[in-house]
C-alpha positions as CSV (number, residue, x, y, z in Angstrom):
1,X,54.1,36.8,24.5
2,X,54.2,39.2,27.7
3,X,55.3,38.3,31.0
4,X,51.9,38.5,32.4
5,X,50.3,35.9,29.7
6,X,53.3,33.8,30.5
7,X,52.8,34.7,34.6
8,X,49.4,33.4,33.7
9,X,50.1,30.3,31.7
10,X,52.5,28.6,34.5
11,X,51.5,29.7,37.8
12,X,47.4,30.2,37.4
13,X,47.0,26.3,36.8
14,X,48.3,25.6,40.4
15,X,46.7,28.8,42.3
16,X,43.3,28.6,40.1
17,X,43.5,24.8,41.1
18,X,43.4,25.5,44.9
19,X,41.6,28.4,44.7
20,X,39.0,26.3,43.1
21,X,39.2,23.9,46.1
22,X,39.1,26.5,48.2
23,X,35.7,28.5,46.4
24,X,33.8,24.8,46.3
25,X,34.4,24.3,49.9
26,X,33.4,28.4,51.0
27,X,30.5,27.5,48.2
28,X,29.1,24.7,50.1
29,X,29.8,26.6,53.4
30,X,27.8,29.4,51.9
31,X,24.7,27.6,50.5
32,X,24.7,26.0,54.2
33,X,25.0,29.5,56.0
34,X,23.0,30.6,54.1
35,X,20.2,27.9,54.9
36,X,21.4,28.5,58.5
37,X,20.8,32.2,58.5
38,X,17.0,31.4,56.5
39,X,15.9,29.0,59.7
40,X,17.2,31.7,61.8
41,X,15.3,34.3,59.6
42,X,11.9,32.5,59.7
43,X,12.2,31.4,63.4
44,X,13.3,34.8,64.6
45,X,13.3,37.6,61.9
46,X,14.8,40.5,63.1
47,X,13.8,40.4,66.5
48,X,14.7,40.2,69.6
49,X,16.9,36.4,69.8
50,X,18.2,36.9,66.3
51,X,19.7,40.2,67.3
52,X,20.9,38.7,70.8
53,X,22.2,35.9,68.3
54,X,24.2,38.1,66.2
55,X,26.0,40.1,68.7
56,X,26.2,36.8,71.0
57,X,28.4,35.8,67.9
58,X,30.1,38.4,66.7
59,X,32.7,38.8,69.3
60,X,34.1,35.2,69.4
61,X,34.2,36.1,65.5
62,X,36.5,39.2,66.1
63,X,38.6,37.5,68.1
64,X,38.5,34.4,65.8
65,X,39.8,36.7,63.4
66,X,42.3,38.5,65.7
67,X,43.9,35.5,67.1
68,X,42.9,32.6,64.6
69,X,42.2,33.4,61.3
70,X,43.7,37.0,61.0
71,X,47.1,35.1,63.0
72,X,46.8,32.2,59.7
73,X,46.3,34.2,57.1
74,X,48.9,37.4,58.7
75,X,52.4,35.2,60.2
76,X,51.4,31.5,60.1
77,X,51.3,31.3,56.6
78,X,54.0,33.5,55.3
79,X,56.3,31.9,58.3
80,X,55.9,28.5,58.0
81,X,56.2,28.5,54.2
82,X,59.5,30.4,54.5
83,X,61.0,28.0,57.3
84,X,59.5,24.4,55.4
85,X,62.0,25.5,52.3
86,X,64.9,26.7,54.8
87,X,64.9,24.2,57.2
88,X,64.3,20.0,58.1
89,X,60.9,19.1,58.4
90,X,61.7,17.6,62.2
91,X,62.6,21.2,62.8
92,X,59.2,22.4,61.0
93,X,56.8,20.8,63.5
94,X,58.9,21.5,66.3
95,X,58.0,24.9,65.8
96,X,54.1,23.9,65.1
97,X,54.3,22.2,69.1
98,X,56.1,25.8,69.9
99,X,53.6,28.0,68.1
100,X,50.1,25.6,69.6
101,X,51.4,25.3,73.0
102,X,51.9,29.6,73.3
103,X,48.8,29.9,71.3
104,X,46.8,27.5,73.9
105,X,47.7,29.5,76.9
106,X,46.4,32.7,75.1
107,X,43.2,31.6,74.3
108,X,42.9,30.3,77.2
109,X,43.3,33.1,79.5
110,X,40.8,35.2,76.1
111,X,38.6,32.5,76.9
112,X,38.0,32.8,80.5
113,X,38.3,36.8,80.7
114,X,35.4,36.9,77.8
115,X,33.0,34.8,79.9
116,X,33.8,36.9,82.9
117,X,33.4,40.0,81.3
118,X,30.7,39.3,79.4
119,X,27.7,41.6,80.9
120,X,30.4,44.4,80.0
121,X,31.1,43.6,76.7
122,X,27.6,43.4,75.4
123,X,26.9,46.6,76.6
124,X,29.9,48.3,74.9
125,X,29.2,46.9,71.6
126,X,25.6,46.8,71.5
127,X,25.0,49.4,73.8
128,X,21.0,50.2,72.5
129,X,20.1,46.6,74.1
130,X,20.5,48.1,77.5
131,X,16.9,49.7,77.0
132,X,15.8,46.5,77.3
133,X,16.9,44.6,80.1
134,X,15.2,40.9,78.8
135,X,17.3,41.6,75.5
136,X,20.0,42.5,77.6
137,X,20.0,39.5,80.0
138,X,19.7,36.9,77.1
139,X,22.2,38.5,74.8
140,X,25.2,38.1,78.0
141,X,23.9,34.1,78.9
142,X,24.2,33.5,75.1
143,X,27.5,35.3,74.7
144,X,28.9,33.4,78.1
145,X,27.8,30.3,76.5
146,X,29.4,30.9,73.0
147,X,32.3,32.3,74.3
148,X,34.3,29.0,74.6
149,X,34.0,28.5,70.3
150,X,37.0,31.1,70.0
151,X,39.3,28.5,71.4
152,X,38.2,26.1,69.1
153,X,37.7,28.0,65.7
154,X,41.4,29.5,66.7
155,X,42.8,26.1,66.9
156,X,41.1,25.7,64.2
157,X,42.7,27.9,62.0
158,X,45.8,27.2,63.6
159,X,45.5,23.9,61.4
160,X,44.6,25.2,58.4
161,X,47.2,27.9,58.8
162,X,49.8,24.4,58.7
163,X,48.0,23.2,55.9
164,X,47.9,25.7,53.8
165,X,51.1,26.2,54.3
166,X,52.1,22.7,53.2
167,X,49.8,23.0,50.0
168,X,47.1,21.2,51.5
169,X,43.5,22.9,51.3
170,X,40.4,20.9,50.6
171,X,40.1,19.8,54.0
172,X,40.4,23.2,55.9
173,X,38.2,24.7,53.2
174,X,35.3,22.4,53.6
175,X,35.5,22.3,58.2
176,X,33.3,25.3,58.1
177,X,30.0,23.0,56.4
178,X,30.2,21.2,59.8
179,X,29.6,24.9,61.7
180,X,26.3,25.7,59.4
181,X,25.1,22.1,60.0
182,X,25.6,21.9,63.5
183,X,23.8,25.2,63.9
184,X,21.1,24.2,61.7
185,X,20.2,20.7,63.2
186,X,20.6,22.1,67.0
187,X,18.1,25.0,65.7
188,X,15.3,22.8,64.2
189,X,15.2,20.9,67.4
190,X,15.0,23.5,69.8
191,X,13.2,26.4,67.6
192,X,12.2,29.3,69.8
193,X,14.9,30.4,72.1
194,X,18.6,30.2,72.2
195,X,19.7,26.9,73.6
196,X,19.5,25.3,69.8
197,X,22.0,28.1,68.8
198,X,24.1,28.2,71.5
199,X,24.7,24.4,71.3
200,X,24.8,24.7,67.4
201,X,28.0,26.8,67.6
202,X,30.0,24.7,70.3
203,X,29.2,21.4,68.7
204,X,29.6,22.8,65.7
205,X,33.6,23.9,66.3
206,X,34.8,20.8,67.8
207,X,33.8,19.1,64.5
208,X,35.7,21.7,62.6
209,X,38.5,20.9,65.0
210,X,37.7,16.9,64.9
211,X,38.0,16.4,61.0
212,X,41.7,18.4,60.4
213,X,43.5,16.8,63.5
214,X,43.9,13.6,61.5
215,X,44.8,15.2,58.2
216,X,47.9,16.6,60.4
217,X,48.9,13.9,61.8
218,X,48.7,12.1,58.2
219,X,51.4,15.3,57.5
220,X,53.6,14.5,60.2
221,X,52.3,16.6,63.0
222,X,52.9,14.9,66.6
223,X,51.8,16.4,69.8
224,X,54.5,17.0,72.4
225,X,56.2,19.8,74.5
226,X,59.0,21.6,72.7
227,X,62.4,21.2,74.1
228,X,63.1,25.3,74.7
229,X,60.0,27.9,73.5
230,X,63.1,29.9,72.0
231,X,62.2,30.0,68.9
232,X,63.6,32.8,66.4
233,X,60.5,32.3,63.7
234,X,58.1,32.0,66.9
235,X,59.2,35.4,67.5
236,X,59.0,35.8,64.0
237,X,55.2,34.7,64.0
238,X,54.6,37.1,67.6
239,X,55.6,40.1,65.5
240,X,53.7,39.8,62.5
241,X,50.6,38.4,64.1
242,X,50.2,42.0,66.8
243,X,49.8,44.6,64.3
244,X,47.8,42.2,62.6
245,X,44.8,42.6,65.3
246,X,44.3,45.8,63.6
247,X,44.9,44.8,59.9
248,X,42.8,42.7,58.1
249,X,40.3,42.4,60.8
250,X,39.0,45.7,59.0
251,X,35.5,43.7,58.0
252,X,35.0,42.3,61.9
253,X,35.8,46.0,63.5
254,X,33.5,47.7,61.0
255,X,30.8,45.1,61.9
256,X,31.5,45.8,65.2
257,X,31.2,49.5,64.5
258,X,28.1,48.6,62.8
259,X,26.6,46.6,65.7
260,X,27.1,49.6,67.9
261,X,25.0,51.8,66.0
262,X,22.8,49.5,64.7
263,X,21.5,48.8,68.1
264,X,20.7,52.2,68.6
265,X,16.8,51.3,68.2
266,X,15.5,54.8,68.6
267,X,17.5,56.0,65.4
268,X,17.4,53.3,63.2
269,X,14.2,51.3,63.9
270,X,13.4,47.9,65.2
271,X,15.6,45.1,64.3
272,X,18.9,47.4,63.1
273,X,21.8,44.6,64.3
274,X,19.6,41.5,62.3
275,X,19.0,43.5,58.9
276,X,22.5,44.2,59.0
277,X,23.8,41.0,60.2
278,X,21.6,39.5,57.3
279,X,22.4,41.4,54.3
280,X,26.0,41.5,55.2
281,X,26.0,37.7,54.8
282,X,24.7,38.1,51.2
283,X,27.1,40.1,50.6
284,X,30.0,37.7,52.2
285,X,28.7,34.9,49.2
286,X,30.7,36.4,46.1
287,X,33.6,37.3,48.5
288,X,33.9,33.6,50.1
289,X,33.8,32.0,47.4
290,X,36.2,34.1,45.0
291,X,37.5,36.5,46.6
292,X,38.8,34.9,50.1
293,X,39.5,31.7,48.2
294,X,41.8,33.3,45.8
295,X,43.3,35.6,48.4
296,X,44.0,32.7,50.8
297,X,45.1,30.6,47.9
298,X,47.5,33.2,46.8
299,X,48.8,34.0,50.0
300,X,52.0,30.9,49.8
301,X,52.8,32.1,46.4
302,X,53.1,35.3,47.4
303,X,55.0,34.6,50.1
304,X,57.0,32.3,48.1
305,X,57.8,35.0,45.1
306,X,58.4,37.6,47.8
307,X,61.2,35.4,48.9
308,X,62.8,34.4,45.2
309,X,61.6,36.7,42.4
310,X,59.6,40.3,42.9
311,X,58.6,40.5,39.3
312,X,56.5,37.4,39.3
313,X,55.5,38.9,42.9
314,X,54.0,41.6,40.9
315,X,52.8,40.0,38.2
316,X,50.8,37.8,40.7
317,X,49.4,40.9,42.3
318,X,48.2,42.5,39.0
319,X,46.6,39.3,37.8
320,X,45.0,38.4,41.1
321,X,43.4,42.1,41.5
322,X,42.1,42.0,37.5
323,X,40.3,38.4,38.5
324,X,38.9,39.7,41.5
325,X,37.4,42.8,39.5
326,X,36.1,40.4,36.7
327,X,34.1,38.8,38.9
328,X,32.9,40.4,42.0
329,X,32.1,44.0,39.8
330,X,28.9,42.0,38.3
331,X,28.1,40.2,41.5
332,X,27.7,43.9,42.8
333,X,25.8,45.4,40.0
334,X,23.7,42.2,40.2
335,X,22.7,43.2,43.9
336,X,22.6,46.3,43.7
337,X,19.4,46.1,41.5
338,X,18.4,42.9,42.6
339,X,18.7,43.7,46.4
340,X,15.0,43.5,47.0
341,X,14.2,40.0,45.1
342,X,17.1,38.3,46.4
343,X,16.0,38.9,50.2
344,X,12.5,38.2,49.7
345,X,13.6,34.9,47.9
346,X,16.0,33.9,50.5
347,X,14.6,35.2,53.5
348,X,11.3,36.1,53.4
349,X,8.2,34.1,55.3
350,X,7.5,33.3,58.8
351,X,8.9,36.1,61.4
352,X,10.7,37.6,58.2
353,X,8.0,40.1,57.3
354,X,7.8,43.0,55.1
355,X,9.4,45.3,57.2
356,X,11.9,42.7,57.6
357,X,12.5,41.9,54.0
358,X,12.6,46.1,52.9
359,X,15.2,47.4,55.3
360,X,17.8,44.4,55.1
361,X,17.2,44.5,51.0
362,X,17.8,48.6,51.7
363,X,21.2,47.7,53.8
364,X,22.1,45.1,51.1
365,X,22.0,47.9,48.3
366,X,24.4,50.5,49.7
367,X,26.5,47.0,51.4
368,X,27.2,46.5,47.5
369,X,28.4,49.8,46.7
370,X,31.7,48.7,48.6
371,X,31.5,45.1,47.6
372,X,34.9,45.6,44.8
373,X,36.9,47.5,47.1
374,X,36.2,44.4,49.7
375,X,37.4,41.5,47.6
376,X,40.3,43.6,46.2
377,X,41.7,44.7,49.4
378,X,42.0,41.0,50.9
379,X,44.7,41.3,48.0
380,X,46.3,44.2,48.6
381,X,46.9,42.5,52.4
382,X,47.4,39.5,51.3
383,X,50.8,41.3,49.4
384,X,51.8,43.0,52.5
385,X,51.7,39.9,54.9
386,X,53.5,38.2,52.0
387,X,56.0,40.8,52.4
388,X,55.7,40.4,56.1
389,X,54.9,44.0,57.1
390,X,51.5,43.7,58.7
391,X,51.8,47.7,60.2
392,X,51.0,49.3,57.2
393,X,48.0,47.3,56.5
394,X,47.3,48.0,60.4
395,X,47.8,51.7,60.6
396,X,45.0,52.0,57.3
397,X,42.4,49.4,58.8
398,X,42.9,52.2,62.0
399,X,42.1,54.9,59.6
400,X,39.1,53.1,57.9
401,X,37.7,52.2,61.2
402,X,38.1,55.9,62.4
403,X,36.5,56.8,59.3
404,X,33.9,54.8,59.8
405,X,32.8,55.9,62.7
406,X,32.9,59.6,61.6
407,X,30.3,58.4,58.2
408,X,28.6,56.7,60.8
409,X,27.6,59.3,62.8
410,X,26.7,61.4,59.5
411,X,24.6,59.0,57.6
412,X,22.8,57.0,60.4
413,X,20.0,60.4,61.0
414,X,19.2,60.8,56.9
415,X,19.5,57.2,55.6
416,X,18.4,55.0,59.3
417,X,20.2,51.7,59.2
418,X,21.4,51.8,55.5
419,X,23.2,55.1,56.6
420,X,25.4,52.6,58.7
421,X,25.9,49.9,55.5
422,X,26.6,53.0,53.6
423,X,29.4,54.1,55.6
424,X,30.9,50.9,55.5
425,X,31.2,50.9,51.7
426,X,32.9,54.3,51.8
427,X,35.4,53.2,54.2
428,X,36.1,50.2,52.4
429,X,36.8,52.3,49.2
430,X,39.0,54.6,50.8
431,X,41.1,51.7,52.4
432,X,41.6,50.2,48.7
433,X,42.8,54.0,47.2
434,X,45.3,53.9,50.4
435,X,46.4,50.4,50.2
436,X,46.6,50.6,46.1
437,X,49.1,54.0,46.8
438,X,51.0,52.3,49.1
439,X,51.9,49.4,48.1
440,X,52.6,50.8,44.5
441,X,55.6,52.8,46.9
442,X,56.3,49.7,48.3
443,X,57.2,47.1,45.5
444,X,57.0,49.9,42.5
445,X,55.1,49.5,39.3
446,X,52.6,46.1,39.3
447,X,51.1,47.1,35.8
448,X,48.2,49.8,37.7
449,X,47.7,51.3,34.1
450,X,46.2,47.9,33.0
451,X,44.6,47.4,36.4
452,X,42.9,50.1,35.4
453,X,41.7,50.0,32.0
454,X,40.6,46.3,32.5
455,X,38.4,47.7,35.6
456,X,36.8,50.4,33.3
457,X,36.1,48.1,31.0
458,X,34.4,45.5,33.4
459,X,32.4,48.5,35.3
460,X,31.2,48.7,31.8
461,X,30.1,45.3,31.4
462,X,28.9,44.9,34.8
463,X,26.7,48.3,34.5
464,X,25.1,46.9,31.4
465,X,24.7,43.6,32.5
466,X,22.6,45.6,35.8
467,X,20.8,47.0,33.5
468,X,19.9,43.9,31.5
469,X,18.9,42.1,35.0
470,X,16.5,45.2,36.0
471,X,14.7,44.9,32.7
472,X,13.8,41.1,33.3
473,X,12.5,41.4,36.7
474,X,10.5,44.3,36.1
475,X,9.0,42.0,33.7
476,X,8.6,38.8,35.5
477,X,7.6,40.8,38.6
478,X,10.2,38.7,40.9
479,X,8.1,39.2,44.1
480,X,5.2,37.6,43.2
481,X,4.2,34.3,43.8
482,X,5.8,31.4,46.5
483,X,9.0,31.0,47.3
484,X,9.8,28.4,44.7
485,X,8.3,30.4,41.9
486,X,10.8,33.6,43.6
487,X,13.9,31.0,43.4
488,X,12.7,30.4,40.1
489,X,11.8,33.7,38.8
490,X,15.2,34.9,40.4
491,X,17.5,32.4,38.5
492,X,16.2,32.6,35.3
493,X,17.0,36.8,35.5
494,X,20.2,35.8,37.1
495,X,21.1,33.4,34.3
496,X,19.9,36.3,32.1
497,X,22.3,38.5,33.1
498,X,25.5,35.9,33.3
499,X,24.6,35.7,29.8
500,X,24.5,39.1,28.9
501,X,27.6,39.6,31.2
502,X,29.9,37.4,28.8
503,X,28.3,39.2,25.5
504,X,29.3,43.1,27.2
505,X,33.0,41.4,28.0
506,X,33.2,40.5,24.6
507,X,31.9,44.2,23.6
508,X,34.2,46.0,25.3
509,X,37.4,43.7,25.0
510,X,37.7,42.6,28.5
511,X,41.0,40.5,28.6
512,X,40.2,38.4,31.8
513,X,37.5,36.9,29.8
514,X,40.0,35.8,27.2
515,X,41.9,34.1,29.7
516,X,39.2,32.2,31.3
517,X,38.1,30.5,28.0
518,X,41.7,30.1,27.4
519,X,42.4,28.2,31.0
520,X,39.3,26.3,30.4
521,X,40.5,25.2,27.0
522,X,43.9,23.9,28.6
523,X,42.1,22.2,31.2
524,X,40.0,20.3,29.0
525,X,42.7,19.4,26.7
């Protein structure tokens, strides 16, 4: 038996295990974002408050991921794992009071500079909204008013980043339903205008704060000052966590990029920063709920094997990248040719009209192109951070982002708003070759011959399994008929072409498939 079947058999059970926490929480996060983003759709489409919505959002987002999530998944993670198996745990959550207290005096001071410098920020990133000066007036209130969530979702991933560092992840991984039902709830009531949004997202974070305190606490945690704020591995944490604001925050500063020139009305059309906010979130369903859940599940291992054993670290790569492959490859071929029916089925009706419904499905298509390279570079990071060198993956996410700009700038005049998604995808798949090269220097060979022949062999698969899906909607003419009978209509291809999906692995020997059924066996043994 190989080293990688026997790297599968013993350390799969416990990362497939919390990666499968991790996917049902993002899945029930997703099915409620995406109900979220559909009462957004219908109340708004892509007009005026759902674009003031979007941007309004997105920059507590990027710095959520800066200095919460990118900080957990980057140096709390990898740190805290490291010092739980080196030192007492007394001395373990003295350095959690260290790390919270610095971290609440950053965001802090983030906090009240954003408010105050709100009016300029909207007009750097969206700066097309300054043609309108109603769109520009309610896109600042709402951003002052949202502002105030990156303290909470950053304290929020300050606790996950101590859970899932300790193992624990169901909690953490289910917080965010609370965000989508708080948004949802505070919508419904208020409909038209932005005060149901606005309170959606604030209520909506101190529940995601509200429901992990007391898991912590059950762990151990107990708030107090720390005797001294010289701490070697808060240093440690510091380090890793400031090349980081450039690292894996890749997706946040090329939606940024992509706000910038999707507001740009007079090039792209009506509505550009909605139909890209919209299909990007389709797009963010197959990487939440594998892709991000195995990346963040895989992070401690990682971490752990980079410390004890680099030949199991390498074997975890390979394994992790082949999985990602096997399943987000069909997930893109599947939207790729089912861009338009999924859109109409999702968000289609009320202010969501046609035009609404054929440019975000447009932006969706070329979103796709990029979707593999997305899910596989979260493990390509992931690997890096493990190995605690957050530069390199910072100095490529600089690159991409410069690139992005440049295939912006091209695309946006021939292709209109799916020039901008376009460019994205590109980008994406150029960070992946980079990353892939580098870290191949980095920890030498992680088995990138079978990498390879396993991902021809699922873009085999997953191109005939596209094809499959195209032939049954052309037949049952998706687009017609309610929404139920679209939902309907929509499934039954989709089931059609998980289906066929399995029968093409089998076809052209695709391992990963193999060892699925074989997990599945175990499991049930």
């Amino acid at each position: 038996m190989s080293t990688d079947k026997s790297y599968s058999s013993q350390a799969d059970q416990s990362v497939a295990r919390s990666a499968g926490v991790i996917s049902l929480g993002i899945l029930c996060s997703r099915l409620l974002g995406f109900l979220r983003d559909i009462v957004i759709a219908r109340l708004f489409g892509v007009y005026m408050y759902a674009e003031a919505f979007v941007v309004a959002f997105r920059i507590p987002n990027l710095l959520r991921d800066f200095v919460g999530e990118g900080a957990s998944n980057a140096a709390f993670v990898p740190v805290f794992s490291e010092y739980k198996l080196q030192h007492t745990k007394e001395e373990f959550w003295e350095l959690a009071n260290v790390v919270l207290n610095l971290l609440l005096v950053i965001l802090m001071v983030i906090t009240v500079l954003g408010i105050i410098s709100a009016p300029l920020i909207v007009r750097v990133i969206a700066p097309g909204f300054t043609a309108s000066a109603e769109k520009l007036a309610i896109t600042i209130r709402l951003t002052r008013i949202i502002f105030p969530y990156i303290l909470l979702i950053s304290l929020v991933a300050y606790c996950t980043g101590i859970l899932n560092s300790l193992r624990h992840f169901a909690v953490p991984a289910f917080s965010p339903c609370l965000l989508n039902i708080s948004i949802i709830i505070f919508t419904l009531i208020f409909r038209q205008g932005t005060k149901g949004l606005a309170l959606g997202v604030l209520i909506g974070g101190l529940l995601q704060l509200a429901v992990q305190i007391p898991v912590l606490y059950k762990k151990g945690f107990r708030l107090k000052l720390p005797r001294s704020y010289r701490q070697p591995a808060a240093k440690a944490i510091g380090r890793l966590m400031l090349p980081r604001l450039f690292s894996s925050c890749i997706y946040q500063l090329n939606n940024l990029v992509d706000s910038i020139f999707g507001s740009l009305a007079w090039i792209v059309g009506e509505g550009g920063v909605a139909i890209l906010y919209f299909s990007y979130r389709v797009i963010l369903f197959p990487l939440g709920i594998f892709s991000n859940a195995l990346s963040q599940a895989m992070l401690p291992t990682l971490s752990t094997h980079a410390l004890l054993d680099r030949d199991k670290l390498r074997q975890a790569l390979s394994w992790s990248l082949r999985a990602t492959f096997f399943v987000i490859l069909p997930a893109s071929a599947a939207l790729i040719v089912l861009a338009d029916p999924i859109v109409s089925a999702l968000f289609g009706g009320g202010k969501f009209d046609l035009y609404s419904v054929h440019f975000t499905a447009r932006a969706l298509l070329f979103y796709s192109i990029g979707l593999s390279a997305y899910g596989a570079n979260r493990m390509l990071q992931s690997c890096f951070f493990a190995l605690k060198d957050t530069r390199t993956p910072a100095k490529v996410a600089f690159l991409a982002l410069i690139l992005n700009v440049i295939f912006n700038s091209i695309l946006i005049f021939p292709l209109k708003v799916s020039g901008v998604a376009l460019a994205t995808s590109i980008s994406g798949i150029i960070t992946f070759l980079i990353l892939f090269s580098l870290l191949k220097k980095k920890i030498g060979d992680f088995q990138e011959k079978k990498i390879l022949i396993s991902f021809l062999r699922i873009l085999a698969a997953s191109i005939c399994m596209g094809a499959v899906c195209y032939f049954f909607s052309q037949r049952n003419m998706i687009l017609a008929g309610s929404r139920l009978i679209k939902f309907y209509k929509l499934g039954a291809v989709m089931l059609a072409g998980l289906v066929s999906y399995a029968g093409f692995c089998f076809i052209f020997r695709v391992g990963e498939l193999r060892e699925l059924l074989s997990w599945l066996a175990r499991r049930h043994k």
